[in-house]
C-alpha positions in Angstrom: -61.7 56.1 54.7 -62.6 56.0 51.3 -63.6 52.7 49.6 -63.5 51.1 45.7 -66.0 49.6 44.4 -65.6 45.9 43.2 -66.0 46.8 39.7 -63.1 49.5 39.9 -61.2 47.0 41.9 -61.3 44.8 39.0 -61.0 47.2 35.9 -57.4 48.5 38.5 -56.2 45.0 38.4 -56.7 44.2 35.0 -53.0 45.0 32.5 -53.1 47.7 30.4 -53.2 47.4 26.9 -51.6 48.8 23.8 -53.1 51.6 22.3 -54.6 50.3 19.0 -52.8 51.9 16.5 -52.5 50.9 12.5 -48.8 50.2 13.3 -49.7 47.7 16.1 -52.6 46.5 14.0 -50.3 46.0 11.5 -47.6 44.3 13.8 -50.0 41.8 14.6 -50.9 40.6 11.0 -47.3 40.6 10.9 -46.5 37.9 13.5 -49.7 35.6 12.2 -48.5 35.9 8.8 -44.9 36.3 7.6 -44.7 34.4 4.8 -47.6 36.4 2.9 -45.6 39.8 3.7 -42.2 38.7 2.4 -44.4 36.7 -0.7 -45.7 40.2 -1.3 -42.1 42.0 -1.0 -40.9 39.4 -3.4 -43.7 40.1 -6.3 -43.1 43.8 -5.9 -39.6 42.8 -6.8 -40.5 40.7 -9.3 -42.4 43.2 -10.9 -40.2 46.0 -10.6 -37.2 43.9 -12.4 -39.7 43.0 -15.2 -40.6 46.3 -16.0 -36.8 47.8 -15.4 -35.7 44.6 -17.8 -38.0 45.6 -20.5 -40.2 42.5 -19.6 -37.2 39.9 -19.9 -36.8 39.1 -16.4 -39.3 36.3 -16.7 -38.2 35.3 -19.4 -37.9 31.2 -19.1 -34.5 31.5 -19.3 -33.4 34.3 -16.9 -36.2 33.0 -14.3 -34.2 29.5 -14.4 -31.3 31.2 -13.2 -32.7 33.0 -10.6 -35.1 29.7 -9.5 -31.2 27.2 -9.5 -29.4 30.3 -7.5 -33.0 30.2 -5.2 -32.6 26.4 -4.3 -28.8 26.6 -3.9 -29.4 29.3 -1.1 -32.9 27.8 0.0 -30.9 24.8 1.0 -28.4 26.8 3.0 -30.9 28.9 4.1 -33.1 26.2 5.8 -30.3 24.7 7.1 -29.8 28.1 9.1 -33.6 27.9 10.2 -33.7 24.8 11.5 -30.5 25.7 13.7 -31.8 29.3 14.4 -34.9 28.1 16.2 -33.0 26.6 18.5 -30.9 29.7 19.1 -27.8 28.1 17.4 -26.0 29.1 14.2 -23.7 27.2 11.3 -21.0 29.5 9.7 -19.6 26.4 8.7 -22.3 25.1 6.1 -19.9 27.0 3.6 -17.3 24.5 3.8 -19.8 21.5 3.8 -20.8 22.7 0.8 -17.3 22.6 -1.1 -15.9 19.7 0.8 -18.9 16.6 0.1 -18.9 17.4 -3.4 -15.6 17.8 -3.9 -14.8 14.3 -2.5 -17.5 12.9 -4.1 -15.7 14.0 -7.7 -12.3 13.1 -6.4 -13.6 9.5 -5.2 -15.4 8.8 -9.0 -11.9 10.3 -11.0 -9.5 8.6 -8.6 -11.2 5.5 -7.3 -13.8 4.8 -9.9 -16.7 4.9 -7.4 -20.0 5.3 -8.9 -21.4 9.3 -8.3 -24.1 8.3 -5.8 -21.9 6.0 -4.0 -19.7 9.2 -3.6 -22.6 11.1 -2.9 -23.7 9.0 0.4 -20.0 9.3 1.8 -20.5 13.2 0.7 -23.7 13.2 2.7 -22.4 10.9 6.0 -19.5 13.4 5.8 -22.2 16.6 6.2 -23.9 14.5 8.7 -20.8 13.6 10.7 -19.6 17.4 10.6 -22.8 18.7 12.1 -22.4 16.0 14.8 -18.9 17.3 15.8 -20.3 20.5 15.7 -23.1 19.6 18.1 -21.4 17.6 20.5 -18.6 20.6 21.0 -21.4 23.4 21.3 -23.7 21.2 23.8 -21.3 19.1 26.0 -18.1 21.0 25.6 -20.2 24.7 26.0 -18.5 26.6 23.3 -20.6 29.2 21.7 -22.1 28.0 17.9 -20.5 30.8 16.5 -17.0 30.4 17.8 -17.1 26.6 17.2 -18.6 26.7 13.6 -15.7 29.3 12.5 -13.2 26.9 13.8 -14.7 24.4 11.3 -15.6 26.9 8.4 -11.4 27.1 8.4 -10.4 23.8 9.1 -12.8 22.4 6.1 -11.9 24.8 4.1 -8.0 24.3 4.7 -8.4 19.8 3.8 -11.1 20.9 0.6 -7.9 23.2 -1.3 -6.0 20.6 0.1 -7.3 16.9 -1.3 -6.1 18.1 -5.4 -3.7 21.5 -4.9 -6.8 23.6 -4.9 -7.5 22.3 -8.5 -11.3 22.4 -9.9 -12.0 18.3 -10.3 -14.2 18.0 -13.4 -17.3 15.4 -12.2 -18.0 12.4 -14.8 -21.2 13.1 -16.5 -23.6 9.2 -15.1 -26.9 9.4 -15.8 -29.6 9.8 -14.5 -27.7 11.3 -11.5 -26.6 13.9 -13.0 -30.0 14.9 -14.5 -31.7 13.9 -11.0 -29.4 15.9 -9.2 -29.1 19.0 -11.6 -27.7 18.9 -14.6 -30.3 21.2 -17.1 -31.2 19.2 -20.5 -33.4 22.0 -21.6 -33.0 23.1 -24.7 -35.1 25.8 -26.6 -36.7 23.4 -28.8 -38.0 21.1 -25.7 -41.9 21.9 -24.4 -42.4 23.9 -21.8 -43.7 20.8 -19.6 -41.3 18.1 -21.1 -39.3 16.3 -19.1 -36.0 18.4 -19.9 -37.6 21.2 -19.3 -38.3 20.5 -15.7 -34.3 19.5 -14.9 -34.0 23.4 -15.8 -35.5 24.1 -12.5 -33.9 20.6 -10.7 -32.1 22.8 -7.8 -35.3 24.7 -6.8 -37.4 21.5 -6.9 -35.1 19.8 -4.2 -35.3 22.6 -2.5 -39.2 22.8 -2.4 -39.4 18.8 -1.4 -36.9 19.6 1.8 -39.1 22.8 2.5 -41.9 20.6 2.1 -40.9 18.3 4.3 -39.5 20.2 7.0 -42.8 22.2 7.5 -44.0 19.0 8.3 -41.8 18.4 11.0 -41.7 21.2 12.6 -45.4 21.9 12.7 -47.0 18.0 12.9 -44.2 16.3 14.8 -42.8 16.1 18.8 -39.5 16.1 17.7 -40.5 20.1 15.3 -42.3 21.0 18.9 -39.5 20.2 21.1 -36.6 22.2 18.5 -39.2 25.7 18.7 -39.7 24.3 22.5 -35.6 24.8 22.5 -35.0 28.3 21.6 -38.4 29.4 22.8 -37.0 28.7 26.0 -34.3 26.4 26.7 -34.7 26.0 30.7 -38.6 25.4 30.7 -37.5 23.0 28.2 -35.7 21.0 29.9 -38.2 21.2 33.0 -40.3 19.5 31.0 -37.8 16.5 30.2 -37.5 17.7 26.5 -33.8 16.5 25.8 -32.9 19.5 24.4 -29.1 18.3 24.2 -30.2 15.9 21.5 -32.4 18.3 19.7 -29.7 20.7 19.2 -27.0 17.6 18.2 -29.8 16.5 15.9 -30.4 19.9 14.3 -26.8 20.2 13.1 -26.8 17.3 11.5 -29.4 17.9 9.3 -28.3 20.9 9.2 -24.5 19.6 7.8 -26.9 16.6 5.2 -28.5 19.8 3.6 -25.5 21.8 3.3 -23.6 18.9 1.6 -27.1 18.0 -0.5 -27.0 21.8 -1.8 -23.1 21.4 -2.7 -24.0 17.7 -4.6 -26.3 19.4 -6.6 -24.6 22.8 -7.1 -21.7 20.0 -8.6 -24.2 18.3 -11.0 -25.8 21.5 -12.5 -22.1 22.7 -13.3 -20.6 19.4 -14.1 -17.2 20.2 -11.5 -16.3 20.6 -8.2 -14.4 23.5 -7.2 -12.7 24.1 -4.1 -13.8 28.0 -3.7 -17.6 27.1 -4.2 -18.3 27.3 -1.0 -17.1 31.0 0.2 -18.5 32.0 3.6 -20.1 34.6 1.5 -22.6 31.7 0.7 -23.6 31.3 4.5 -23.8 35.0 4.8 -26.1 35.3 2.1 -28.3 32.2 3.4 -28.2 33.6 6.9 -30.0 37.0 5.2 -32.4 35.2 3.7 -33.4 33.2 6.7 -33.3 36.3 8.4 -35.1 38.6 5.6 -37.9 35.2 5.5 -38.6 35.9 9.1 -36.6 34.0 11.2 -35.4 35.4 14.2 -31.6 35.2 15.6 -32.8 35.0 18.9 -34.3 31.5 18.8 -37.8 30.1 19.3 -39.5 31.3 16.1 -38.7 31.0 12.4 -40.0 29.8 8.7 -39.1 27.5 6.3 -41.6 28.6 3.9 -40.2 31.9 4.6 -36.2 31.2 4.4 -37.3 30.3 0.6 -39.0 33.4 -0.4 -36.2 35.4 1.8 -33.7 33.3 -0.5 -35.9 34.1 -4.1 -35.7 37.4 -2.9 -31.7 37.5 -2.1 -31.2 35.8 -6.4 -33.7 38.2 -7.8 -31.1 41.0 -5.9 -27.8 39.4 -7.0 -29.8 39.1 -10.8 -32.2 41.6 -11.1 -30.3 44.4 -10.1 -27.6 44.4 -12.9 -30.5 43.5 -15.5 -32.4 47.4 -14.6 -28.5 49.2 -14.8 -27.8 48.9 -11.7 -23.8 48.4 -11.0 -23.0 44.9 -9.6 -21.2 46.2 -6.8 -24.3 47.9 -6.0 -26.6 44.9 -5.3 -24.8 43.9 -1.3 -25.8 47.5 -0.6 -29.4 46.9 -1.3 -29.1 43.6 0.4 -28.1 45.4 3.8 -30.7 47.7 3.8 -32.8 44.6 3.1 -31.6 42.8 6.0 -31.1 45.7 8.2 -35.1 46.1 7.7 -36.2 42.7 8.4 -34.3 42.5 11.3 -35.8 45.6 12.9 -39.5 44.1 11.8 -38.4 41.0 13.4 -37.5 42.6 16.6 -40.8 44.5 16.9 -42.8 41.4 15.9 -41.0 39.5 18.5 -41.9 41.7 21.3 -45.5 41.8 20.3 -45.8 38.1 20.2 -44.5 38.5 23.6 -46.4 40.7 25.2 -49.9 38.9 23.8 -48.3 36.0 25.5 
């Protein structure tokens, strides 16, 4: 009868590993650091639109537009993240984002309400939306995605409904419209005078939310318990995380950002129009949460990196059409984009895994 050794007993019970490879190496810089790959996708962009532009894609005025068009979708974008985590998704952020502004304008014209007393019921409204939309996806057990299409259409169907579908030109009450983004830059204006900086308002707001949801998710219980949600929602609950409430929660911020972008998307154009808020927008946000390195299955994602992901999706819709390229061009290069990301996702995901 042949015997083993105790040392080749042990080296037989221990897992194999991975080959080593420059892929996998690769992989695992990947899953420690998304943020710094996409940042370095984004500067190769950059770069290649500057030279393709003739060096006018940074120019102050062109980089404004793709910085306003960057917080408009970073806000959207984030939204998605924070609801992504926790293996849940918002088609309906769309509508949000037409319908709080859009009352907010018809309130001041009608009623004669001041613009940030329309803005707070704008904001409840988002607030309230995501809380319907919770409550029907948690305690009712509908899917996210069937119950946030019911509410993309029924929004959409009261916004193009309040003033026969008419554009509602906002009063102009500052500072809220300066705050909030309207640009007073003109060319004359230093480069660090205080009109200069409402030409990049949008992306500011944008960067404060970021900011402060980075904290949250990475320095708070509640942050823990919504990546403790999607990482896995049964262990969870085990644990006595209520992960009911941090879903319910989660849309609601979700629904305050969306209406936030649409306030500010109102002030920088000085109306509200009813067709601001196409589901194209939520589709585009989705890709750059996605293309930022969140993943659809839940339990991981980035702020930091739904921001980038969203630079990346303006300096696409801008860039491209600066360089030649046909506008109707510029989805397909954002579906290989996507497409891509999600495939690195996947294979960084199941990495992360198996080092688990």
């Amino acid at each position: 009868m042949s015997t083993v050794e105790p040392s080749d007993r042990a080296l037989s019970l221990k897992p194999s590993r991975l080959p080593d490879t420059a892929s996998r190496r690769l992989l695992v810089w990947l899953s420690r650091y998304r943020e710094i790959s996409i940042a370095a996708v984004a500067i190769a962009l950059v770069a290649y639109f500057q030279i393709g532009s003739g060096g006018t894609f940074l120019s102050g005025q062109f980089i404004g537009v793709v910085l306003r068009e960057t917080g408009r979708l970073g806000l959207i974008a984030v939204a998605e993240v924070m609801l992504m985590i926790t293996g849940e998704i918002d088609l309906s952020l769309s509508s949000i984002f037409s319908l709080s502004p859009y009352l907010m304008s018809f309130l001041a014209t009608t009623f004669g309400l001041p613009l940030w007393v329309g803005a707070l019921i704008g904001l409840v409204l988002g607030v309230a939306v995501g809380f319907v939309n919770g409550i029907i996806t948690v305690r009712l057990k509908v899917p996210s995605l069937i119950t946030t299409v019911g509410t993309l259409f029924l929004l959409q169907g009261i916004v193009v409904s309040i003033h026969n579908s008419q554009p509602i030109v906002a009063p102009v009450e500052e500072p809220f419209n300066a705050i909030f983004g309207e640009s007073l830059y003109d060319p004359a204006d230093g480069l660090f005078s205080l009109h200069a900086v409402t030409a990049f308002t949008p992306f500011l707001w944008t960067a404060a939310v970021i900011a402060i949801l980075a904290l949250v998710l990475h320095r708070t219980t509640f942050g823990l318990h919504t990546v403790a949600t999607g990482s896995n929602l049964t262990g969870a609950r085990e644990i006595g995380i209520r992960t009911d409430r941090i879903k319910i929660a989660n849309f609601m911020i979700a629904g305050a950002l969306a209406a936030l972008a649409g306030i500010i998307n109102t002030a920088q154009f000085g109306s509200a129009d009813p067709q601001a808020g196409s589901p194209f927008l939520t589709l585009q946000a989705i890709a750059a949460a996605v293309i930022g390195g969140t993943s659809l299955l839940g339990g991981s994602g980035t702020v930091v990196g739904a921001l980038i992901g969203a630079f990346v999706v303006a300096s696409l819709n801008n860039g491209l059409v600066m360089v030649g390229t046909q506008a109707t061009r510029s989805d397909i290069y954002l579906g290989i984009a996507i497409t891509a990301a999600m495939i690195l996702n996947v294979q960084v995901d199941r990495l992360r895994t198996r080092r688990r």
